[in-house]
N, CA and C of each residue as an Amber inpcrd file, in Angstrom:
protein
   267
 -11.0730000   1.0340000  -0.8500000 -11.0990000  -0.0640000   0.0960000
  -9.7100000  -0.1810000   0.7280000  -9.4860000  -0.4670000   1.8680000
  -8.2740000  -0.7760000   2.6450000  -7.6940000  -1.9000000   2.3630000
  -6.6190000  -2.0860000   3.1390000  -5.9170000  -3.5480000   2.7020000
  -6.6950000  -4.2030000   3.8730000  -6.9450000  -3.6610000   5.1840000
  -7.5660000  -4.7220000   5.4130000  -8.9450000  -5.0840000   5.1510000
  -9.9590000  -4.5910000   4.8930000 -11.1780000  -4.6030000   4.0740000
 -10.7240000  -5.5180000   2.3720000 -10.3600000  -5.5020000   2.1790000
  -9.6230000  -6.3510000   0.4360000  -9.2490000  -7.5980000   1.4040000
  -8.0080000  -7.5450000   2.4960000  -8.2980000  -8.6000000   2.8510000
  -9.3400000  -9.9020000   3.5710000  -9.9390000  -8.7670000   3.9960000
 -11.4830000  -9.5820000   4.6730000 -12.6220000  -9.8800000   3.3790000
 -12.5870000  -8.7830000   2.5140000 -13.5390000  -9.4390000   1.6340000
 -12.8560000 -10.6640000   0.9340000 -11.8270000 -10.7750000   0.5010000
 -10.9180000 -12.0010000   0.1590000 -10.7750000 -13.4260000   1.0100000
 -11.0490000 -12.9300000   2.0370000 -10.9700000 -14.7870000   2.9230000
 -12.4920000 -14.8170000   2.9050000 -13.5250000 -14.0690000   3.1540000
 -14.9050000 -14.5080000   3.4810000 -15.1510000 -14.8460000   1.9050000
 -14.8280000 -14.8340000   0.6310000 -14.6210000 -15.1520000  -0.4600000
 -14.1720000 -16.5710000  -0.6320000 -13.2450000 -17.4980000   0.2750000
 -13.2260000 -18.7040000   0.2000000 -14.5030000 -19.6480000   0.8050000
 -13.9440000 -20.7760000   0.2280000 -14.9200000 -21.8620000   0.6730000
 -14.7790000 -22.2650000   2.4060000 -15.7710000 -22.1850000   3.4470000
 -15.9680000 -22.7700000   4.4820000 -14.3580000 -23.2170000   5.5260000
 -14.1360000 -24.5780000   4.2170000 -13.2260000 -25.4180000   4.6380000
 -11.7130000 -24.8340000   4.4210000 -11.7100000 -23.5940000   3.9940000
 -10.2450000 -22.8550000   3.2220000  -9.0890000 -23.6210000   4.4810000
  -8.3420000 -23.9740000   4.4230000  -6.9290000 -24.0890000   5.0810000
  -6.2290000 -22.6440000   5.5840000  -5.2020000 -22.8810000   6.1830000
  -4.7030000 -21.3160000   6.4210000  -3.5140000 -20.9770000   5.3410000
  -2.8730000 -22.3690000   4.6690000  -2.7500000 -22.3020000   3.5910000
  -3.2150000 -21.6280000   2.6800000  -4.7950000 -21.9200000   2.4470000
  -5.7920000 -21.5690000   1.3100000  -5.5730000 -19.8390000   1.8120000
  -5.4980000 -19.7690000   3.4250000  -5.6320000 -17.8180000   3.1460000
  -4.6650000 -17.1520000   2.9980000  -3.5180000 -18.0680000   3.3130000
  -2.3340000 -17.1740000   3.0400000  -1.7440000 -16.8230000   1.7010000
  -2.1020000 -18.0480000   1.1270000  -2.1120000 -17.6060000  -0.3040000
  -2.9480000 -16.5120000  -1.0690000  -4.3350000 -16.9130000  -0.8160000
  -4.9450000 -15.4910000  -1.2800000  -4.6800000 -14.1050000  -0.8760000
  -4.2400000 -13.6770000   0.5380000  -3.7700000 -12.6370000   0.7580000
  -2.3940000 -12.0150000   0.1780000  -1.6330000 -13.3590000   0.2090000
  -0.2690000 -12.7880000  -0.1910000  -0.5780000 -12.5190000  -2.0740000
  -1.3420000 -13.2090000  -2.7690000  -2.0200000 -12.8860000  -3.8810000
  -2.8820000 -11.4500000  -4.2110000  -3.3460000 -11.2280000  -3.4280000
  -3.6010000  -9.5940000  -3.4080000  -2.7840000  -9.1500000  -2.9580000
  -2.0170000  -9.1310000  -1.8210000  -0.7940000  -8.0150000  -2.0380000
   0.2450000  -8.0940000  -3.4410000   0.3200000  -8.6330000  -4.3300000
   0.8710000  -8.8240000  -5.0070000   0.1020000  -8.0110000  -6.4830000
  -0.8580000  -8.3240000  -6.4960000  -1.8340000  -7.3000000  -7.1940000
  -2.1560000  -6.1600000  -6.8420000  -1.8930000  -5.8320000  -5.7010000
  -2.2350000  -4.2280000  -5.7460000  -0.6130000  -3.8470000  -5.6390000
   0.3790000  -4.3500000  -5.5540000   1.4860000  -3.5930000  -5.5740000
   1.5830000  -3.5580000  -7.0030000   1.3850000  -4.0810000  -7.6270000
   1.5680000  -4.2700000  -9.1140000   0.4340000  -2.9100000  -9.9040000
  -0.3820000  -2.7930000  -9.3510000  -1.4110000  -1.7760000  -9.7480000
  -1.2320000  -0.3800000  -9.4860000   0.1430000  -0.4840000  -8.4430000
   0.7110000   1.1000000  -8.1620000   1.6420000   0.9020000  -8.7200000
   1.8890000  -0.0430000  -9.2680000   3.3490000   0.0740000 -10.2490000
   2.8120000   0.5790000 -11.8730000   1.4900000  -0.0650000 -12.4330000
   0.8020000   0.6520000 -12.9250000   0.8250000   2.1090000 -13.3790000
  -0.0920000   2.2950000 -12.1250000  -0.3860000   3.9280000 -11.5240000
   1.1090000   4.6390000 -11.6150000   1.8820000   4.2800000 -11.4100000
   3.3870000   5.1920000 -11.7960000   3.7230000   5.2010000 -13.1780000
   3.3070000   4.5680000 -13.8040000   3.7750000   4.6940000 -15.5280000
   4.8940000   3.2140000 -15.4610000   4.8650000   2.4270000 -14.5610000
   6.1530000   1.0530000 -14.7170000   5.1640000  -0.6990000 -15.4790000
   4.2310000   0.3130000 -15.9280000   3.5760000  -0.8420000 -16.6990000
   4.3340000  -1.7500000 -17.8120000   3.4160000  -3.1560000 -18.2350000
   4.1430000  -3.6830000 -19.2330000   2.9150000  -4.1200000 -19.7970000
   3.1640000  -3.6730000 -21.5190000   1.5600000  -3.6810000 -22.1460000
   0.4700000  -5.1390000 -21.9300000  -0.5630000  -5.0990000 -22.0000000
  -1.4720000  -5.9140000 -21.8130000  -1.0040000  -7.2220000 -22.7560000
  -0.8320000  -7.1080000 -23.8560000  -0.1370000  -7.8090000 -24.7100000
   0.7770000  -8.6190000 -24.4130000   1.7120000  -8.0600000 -24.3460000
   2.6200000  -9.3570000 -23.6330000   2.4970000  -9.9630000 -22.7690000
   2.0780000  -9.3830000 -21.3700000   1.7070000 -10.0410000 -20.3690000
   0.3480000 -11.5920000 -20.8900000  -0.4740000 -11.0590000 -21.6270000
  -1.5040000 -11.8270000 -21.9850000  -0.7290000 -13.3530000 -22.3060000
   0.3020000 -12.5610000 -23.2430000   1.2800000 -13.9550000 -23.8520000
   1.9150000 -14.3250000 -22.7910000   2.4060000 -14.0070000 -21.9520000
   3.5110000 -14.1330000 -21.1020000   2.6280000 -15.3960000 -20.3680000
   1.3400000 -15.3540000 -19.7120000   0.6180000 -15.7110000 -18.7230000
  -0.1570000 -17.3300000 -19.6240000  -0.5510000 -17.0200000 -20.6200000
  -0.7130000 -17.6650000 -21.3670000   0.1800000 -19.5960000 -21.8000000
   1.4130000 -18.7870000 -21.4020000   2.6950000 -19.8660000 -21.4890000
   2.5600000 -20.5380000 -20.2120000   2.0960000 -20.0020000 -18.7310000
   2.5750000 -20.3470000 -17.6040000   1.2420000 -21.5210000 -17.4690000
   0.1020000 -21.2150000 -18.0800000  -0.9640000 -22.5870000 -18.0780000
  -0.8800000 -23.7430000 -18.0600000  -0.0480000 -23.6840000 -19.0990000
  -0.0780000 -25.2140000 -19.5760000   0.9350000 -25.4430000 -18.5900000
   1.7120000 -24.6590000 -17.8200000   2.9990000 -25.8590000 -17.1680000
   2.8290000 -25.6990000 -15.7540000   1.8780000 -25.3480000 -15.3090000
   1.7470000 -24.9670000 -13.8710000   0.2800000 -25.3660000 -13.4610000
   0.4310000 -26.4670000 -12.3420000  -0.7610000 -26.9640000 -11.4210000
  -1.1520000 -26.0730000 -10.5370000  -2.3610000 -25.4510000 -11.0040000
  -2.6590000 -24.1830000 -10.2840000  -3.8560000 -24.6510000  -9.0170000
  -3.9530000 -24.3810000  -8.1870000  -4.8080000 -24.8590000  -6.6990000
  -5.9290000 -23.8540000  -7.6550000  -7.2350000 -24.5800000  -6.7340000
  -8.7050000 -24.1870000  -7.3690000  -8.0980000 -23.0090000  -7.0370000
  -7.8680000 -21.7320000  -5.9470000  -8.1550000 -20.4260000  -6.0190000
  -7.5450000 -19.7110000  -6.8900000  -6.1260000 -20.3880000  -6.9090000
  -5.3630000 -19.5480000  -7.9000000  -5.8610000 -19.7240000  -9.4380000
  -6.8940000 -20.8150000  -9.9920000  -7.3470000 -20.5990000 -10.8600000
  -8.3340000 -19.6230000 -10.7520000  -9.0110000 -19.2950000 -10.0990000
 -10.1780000 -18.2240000 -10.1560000  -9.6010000 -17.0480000  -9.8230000
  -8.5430000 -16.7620000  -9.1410000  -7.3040000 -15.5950000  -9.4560000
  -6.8090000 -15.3440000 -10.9810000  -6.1610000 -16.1380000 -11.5060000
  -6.1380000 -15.9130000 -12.7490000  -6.7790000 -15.7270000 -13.9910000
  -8.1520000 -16.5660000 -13.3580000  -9.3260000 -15.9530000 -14.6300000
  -9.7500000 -14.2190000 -14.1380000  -9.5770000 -14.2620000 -12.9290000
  -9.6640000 -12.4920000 -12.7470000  -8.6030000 -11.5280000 -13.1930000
  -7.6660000 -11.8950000 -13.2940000  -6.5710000 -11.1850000 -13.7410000
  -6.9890000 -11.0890000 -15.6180000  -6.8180000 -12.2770000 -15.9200000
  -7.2090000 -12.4100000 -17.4640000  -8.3170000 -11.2800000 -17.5420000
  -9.7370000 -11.4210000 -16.9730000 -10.6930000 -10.4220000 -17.1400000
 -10.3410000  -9.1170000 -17.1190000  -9.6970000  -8.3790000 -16.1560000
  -8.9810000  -7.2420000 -15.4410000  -8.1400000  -6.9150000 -16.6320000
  -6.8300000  -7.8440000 -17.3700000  -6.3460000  -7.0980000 -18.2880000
  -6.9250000  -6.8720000 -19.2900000  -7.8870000  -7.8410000 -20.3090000
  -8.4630000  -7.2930000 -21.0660000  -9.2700000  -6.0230000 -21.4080000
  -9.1720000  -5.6750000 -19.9180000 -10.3090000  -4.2930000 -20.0660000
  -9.1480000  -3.2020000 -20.3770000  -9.8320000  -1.8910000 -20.7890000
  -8.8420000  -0.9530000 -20.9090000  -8.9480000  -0.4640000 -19.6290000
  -7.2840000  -0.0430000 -18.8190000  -7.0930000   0.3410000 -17.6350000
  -7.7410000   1.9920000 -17.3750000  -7.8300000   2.7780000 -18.3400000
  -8.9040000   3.9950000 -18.3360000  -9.9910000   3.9080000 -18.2400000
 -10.5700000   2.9430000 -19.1070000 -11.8050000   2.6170000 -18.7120000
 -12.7560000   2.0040000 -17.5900000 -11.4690000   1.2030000 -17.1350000
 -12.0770000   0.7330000 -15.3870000 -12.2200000   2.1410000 -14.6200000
 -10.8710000   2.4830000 -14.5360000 -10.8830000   3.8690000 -13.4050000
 -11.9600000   4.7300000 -13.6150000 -12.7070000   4.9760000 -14.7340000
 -13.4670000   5.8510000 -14.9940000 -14.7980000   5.3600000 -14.5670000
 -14.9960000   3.9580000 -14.2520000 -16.4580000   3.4440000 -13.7580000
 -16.4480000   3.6250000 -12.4820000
């Protein structure tokens, strides 16, 4: 998928009423995830583990806007999986 295709499926993904707020955030939120996923893909990973903990800490202290909560339950989902095992589906 392209960035701009990721980005179009990503705004038609909000609610109706999204703000341009609401899209700029989600876009700049996927660019941020897929740069991170070629950082990945190069071997500059940091194990699932910590991050889990790491992300874990930022809950409780951070008022997250509805999307960025449903961003982060995707991320949560996404790391738990094994990263071989996605690529391979």
């Amino acid at each position: 998928m392209t960035s701009k295709e990721s980005a179009l499926h990503a705004i038609e993904e909000l609610p109706d009423d999204a703000s341009w707020e609401d899209i700029l955030e989600r876009v700049h939120f996927m660019a941020g995830v897929r740069r991170g996923l070629a950082e990945l893909d190069a071997g500059k990973g940091i194990p699932h583990k910590d991050i889990q903990k790491e992300i874990a800490g930022w809950v409780g202290r951070i008022n997250w806007s509805p999307t960025a909560r449903l961003d982060l339950k995707d991320i949560f989902e996404y790391i738990s999986q094994d990263r071989v095992q996605k690529r391979a589906a």
